[in-house]
DODOMAR-240134 format. One line per 4 residues: number of its first residue (from 1); their letters; for each residue y, x, z negated of N, C-alpha, C. Coordinates in nm, 2 decimals. Atoms other than C-alpha are relative to their C-alpha. Layout:
BEGIN
NUM) A) Y X Z Y X Z Y X Z; ...
This chain:
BEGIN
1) XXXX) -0.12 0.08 0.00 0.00 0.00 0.00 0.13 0.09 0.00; -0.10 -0.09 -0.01 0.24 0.28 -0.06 0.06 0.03 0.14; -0.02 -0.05 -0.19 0.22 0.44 0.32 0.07 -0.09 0.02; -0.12 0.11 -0.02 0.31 0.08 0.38 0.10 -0.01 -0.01
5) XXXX) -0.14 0.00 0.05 0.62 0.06 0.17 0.07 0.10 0.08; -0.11 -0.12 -0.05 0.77 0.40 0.31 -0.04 0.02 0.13; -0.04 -0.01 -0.11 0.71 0.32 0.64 0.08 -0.10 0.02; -0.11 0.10 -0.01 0.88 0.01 0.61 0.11 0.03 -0.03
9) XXXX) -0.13 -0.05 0.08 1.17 0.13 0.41 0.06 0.09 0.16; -0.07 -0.11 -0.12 1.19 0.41 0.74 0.06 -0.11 0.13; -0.02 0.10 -0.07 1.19 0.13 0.95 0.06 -0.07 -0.03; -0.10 0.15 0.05 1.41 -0.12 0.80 0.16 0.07 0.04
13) XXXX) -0.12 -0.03 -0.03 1.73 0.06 0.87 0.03 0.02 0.14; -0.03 -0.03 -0.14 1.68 0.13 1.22 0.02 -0.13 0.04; 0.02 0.17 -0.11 1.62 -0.25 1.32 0.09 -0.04 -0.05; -0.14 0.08 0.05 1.93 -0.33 1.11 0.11 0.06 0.09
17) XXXX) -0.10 -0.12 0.01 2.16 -0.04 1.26 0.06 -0.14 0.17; -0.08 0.06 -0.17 2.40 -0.21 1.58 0.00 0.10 0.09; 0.05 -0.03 -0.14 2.28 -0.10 1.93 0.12 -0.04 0.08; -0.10 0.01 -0.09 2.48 -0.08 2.22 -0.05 -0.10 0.09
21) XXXX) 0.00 0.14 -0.08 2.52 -0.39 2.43 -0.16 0.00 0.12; 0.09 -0.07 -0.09 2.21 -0.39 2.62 0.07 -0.13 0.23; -0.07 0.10 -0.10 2.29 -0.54 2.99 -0.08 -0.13 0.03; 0.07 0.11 -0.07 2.25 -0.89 3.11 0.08 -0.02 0.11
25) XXXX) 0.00 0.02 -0.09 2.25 -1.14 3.32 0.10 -0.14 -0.01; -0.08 0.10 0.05 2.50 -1.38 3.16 0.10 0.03 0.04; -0.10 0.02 -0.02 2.83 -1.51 3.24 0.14 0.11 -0.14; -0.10 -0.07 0.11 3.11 -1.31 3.04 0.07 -0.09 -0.05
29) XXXX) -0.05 0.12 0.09 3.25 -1.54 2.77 0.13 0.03 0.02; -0.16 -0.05 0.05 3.63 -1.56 2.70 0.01 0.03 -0.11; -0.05 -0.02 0.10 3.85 -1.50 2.47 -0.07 -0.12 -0.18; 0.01 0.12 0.08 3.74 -1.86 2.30 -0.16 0.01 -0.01
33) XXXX) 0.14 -0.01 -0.05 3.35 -1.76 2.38 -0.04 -0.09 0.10; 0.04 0.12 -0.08 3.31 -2.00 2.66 0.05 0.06 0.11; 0.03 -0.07 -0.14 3.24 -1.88 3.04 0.09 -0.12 0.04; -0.07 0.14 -0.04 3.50 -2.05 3.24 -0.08 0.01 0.17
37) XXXX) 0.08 0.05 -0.11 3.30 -2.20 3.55 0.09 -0.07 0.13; -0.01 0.04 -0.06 3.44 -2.31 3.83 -0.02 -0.05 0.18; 0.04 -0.02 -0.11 3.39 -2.46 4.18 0.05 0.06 0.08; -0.09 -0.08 -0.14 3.47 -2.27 4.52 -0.08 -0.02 0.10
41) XXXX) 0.07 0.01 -0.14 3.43 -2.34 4.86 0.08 0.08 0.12; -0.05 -0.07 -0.07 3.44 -2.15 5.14 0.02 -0.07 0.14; -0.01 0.08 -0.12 3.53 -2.33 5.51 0.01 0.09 0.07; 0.00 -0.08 -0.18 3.37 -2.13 5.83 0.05 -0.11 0.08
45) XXXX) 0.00 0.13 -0.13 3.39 -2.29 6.18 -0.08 -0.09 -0.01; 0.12 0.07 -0.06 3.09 -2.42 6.13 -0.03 -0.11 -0.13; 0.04 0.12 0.13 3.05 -2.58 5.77 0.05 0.08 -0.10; -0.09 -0.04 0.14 3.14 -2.53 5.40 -0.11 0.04 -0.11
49) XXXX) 0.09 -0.01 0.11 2.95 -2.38 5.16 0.06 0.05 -0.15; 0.00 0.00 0.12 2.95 -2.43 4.81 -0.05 0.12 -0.11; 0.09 -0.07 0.13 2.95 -2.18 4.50 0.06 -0.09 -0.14; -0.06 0.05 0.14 3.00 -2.22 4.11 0.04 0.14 -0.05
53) XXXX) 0.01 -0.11 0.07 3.19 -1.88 4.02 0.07 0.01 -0.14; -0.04 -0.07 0.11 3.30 -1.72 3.71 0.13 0.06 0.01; -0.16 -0.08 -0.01 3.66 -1.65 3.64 0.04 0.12 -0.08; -0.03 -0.11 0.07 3.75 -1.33 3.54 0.15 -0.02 0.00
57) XXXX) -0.16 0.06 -0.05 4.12 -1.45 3.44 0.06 0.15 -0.12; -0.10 -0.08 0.12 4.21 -1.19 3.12 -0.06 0.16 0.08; 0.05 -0.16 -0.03 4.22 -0.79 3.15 -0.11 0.05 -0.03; 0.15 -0.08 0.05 3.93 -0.71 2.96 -0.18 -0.07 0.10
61) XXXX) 0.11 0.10 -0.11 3.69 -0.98 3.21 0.01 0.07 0.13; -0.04 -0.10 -0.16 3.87 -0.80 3.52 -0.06 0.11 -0.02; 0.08 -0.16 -0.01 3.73 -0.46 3.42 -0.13 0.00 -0.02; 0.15 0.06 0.05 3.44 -0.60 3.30 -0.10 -0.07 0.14
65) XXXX) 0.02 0.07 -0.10 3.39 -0.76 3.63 -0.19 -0.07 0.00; 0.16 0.02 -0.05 2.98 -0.80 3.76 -0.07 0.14 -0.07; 0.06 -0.16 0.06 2.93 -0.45 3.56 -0.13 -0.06 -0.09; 0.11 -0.04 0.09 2.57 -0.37 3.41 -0.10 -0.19 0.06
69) XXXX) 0.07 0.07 -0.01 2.46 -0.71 3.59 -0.15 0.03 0.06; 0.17 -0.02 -0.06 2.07 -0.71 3.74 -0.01 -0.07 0.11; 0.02 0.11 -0.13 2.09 -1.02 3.98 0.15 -0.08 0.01; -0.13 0.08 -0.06 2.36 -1.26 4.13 -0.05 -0.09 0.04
73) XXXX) 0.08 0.13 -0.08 2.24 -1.62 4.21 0.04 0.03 0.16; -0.01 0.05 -0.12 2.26 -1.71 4.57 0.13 -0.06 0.00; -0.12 0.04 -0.03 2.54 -1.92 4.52 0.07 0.00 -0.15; -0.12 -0.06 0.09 2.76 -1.76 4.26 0.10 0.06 -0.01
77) XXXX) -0.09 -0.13 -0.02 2.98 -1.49 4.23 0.12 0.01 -0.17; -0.11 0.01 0.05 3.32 -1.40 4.07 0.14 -0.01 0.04; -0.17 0.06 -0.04 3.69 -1.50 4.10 0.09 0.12 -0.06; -0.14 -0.10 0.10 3.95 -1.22 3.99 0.13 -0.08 0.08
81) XXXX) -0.14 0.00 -0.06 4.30 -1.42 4.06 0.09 0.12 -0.02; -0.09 -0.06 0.06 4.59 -1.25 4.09 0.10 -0.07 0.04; -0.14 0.05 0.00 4.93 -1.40 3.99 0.07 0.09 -0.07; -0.02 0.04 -0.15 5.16 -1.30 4.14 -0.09 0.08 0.07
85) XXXX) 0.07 -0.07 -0.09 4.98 -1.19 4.43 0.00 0.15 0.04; 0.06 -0.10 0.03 4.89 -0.82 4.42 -0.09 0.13 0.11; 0.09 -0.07 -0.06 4.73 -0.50 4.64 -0.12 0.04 -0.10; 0.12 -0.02 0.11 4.39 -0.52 4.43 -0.09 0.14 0.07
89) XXXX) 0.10 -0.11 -0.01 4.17 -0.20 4.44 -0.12 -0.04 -0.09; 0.15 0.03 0.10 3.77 -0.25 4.31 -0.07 0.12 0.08; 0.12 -0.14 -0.07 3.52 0.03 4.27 -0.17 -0.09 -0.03; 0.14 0.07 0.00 3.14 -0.05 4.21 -0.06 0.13 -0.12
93) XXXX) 0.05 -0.12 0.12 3.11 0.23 3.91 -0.06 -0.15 -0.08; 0.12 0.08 0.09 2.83 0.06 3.65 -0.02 -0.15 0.09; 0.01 0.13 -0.04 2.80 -0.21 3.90 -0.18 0.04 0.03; 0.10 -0.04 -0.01 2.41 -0.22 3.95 -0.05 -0.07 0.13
97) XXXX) 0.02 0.06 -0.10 2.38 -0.43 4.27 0.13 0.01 0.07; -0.10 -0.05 -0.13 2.57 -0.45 4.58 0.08 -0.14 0.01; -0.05 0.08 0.06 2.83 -0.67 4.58 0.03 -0.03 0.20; -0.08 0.04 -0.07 3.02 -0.87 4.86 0.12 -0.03 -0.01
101) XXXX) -0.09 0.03 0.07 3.39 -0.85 4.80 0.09 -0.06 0.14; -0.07 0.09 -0.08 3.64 -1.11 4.98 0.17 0.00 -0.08; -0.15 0.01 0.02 4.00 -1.08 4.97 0.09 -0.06 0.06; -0.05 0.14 -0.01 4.20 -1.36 4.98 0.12 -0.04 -0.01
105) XXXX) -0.14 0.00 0.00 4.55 -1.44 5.10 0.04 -0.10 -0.06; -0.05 0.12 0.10 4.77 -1.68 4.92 0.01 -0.14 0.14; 0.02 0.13 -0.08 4.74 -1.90 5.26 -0.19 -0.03 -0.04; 0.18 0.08 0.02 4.32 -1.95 5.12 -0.07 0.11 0.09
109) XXXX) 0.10 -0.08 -0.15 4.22 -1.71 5.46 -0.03 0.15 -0.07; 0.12 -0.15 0.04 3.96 -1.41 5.41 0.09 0.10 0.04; -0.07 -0.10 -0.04 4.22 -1.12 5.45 -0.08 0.14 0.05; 0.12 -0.12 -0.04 3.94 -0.85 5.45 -0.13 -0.02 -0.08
113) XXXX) 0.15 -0.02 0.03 3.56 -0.85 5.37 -0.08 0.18 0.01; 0.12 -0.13 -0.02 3.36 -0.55 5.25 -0.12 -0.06 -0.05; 0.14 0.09 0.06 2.99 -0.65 5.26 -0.05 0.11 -0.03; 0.12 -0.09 0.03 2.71 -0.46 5.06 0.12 0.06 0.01
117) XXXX) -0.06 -0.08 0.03 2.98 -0.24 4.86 -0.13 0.06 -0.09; 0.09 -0.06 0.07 2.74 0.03 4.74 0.02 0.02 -0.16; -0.01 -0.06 0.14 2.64 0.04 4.36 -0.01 0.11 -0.06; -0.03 -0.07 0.07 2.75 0.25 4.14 0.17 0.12 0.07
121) XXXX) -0.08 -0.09 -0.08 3.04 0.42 4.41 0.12 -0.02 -0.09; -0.11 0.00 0.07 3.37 0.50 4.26 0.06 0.04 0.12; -0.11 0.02 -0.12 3.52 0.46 4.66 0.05 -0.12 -0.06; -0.12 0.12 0.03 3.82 0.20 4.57 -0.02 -0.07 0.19
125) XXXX) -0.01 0.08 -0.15 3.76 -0.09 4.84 0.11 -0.11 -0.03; -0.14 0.07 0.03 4.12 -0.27 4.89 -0.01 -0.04 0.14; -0.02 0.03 -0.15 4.23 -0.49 5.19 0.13 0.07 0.04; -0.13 -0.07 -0.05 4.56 -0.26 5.17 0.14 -0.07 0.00
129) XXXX) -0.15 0.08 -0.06 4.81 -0.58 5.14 -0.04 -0.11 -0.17; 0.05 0.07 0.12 4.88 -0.82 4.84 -0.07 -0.14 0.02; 0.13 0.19 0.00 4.58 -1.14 4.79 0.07 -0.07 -0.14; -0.02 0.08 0.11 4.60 -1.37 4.60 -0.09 -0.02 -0.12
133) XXXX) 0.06 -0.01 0.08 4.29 -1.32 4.47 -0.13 0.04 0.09; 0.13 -0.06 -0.05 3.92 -1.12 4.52 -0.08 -0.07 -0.05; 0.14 0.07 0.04 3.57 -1.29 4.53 -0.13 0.11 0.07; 0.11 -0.09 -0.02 3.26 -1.12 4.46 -0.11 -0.11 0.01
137) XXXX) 0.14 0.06 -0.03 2.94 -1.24 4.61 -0.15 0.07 0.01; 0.10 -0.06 -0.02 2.57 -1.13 4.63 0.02 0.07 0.10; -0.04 -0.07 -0.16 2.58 -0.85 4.88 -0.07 -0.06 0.06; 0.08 0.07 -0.09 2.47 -0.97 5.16 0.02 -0.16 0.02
141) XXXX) -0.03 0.16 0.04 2.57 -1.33 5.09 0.09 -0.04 0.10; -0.06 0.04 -0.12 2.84 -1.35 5.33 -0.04 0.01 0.13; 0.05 -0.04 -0.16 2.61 -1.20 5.64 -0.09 -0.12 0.01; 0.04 0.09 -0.02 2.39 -1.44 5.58 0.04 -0.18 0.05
145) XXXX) -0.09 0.11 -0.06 2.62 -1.76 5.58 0.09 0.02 0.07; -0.12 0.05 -0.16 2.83 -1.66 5.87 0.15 0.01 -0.02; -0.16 0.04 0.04 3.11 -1.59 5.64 0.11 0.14 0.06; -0.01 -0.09 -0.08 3.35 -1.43 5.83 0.18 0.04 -0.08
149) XXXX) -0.10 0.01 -0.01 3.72 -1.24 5.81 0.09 -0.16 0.03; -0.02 0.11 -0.10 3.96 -1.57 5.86 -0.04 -0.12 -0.06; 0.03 0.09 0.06 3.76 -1.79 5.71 0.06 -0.04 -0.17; -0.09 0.03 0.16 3.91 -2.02 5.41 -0.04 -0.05 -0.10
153) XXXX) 0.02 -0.01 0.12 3.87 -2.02 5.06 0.08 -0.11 -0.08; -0.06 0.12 0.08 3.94 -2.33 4.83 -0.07 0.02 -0.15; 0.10 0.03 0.09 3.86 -2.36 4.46 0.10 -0.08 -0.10; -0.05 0.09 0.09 3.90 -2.56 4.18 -0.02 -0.16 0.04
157) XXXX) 0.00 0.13 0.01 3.94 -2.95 4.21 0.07 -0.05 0.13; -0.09 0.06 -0.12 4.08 -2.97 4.55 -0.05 -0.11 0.05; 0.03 0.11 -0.05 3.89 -3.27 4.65 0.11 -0.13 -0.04; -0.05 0.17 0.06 4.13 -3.51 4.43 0.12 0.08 -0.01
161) XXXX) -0.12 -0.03 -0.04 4.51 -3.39 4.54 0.08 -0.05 -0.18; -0.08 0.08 0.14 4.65 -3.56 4.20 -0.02 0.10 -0.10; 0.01 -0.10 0.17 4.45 -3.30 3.95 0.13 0.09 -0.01; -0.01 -0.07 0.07 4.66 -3.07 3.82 0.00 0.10 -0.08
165) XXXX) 0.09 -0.10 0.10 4.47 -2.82 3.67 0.07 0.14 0.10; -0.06 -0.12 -0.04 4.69 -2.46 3.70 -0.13 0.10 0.11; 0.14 -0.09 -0.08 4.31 -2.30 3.81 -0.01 -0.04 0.14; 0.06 0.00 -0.17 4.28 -2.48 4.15 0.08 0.08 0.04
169) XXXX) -0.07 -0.07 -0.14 4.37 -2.30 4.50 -0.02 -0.11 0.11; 0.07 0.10 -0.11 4.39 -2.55 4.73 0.12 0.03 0.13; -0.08 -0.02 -0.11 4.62 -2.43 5.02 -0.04 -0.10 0.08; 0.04 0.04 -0.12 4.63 -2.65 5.33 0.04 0.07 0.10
């Protein structure tokens, strides 16, 4: 019974001690702990496809971006606005997947697309002009649906012209 005790005792402090974040696959909370969700649609020539991303709206969410994630649904991503509108630079340092990044004029239109930004690069990928705001997608996500330079970007509650809500983009 002894051995027992003084391996436990050796053991009991380690499984108490705080570990470094390990990575997931979860949404990044806010300030208030609550992921803010919202819808976004993209309009090619050809049709509209639906995601539900994650807003990265504070400083610490923005640097935080898709870092140490594993996977990316299909139809997810992230939102970084920027107000006012802004030349954004993004690298792909601790990013562990390949991202799709879409940059977004304050008219809604794709200003520049880098598809499949290689993980972990610390090349800064910028469209070179101020957006309104960058969306990250599964790499590969925009070759697949056809999404092209040009094409326009809606989110929030634009279906019902009356909301309100500071978060929509609903350019026409």
């Amino acid at each position: 019974m002894k051995p027992f005790l003084l391996l436990l005792l050796a053991i009991l402090p380690a499984a108490c001690s705080p570990s470094a974040p390990k990575a997931e696959n979860t949404a990044a909370p806010t300030a208030t702990g609550q992921t803010t969700l919202l819808p976004l649609t993209i309009h090619t020539a050809k049709t509209a496809h639906r995601f539900t991303v994650e807003l990265a709206l504070t400083e610490q969410q923005q640097e935080q971006g898709l870092m140490f994630r594993k996977s990316l649904a299909p139809d997810s991503g992230m939102l970084f606005p920027m107000s006012p509108p802004r030349t954004a630079s993004f690298w792909m340092k601790n990013t562990l997947i390949p991202l799709d990044m879409l940059f977004i004029h304050t008219d809604g239109s794709i200003a520049f697309l880098k598809a499949n930004a290689a993980p972990y690069s610390r090349e800064p990928v910028s469209a070179g002009i101020p957006v309104a705001a960058v969306l990250e997608l599964r790499g590969g996500r925009a070759a697949e649906l056809g999404i092209r330079e040009g094409d326009r970007v809606t989110w929030g509650d634009c279906d019902r012209p009356s909301s309100s809500n500071p978060l929509n983009f609903c350019p026409r």
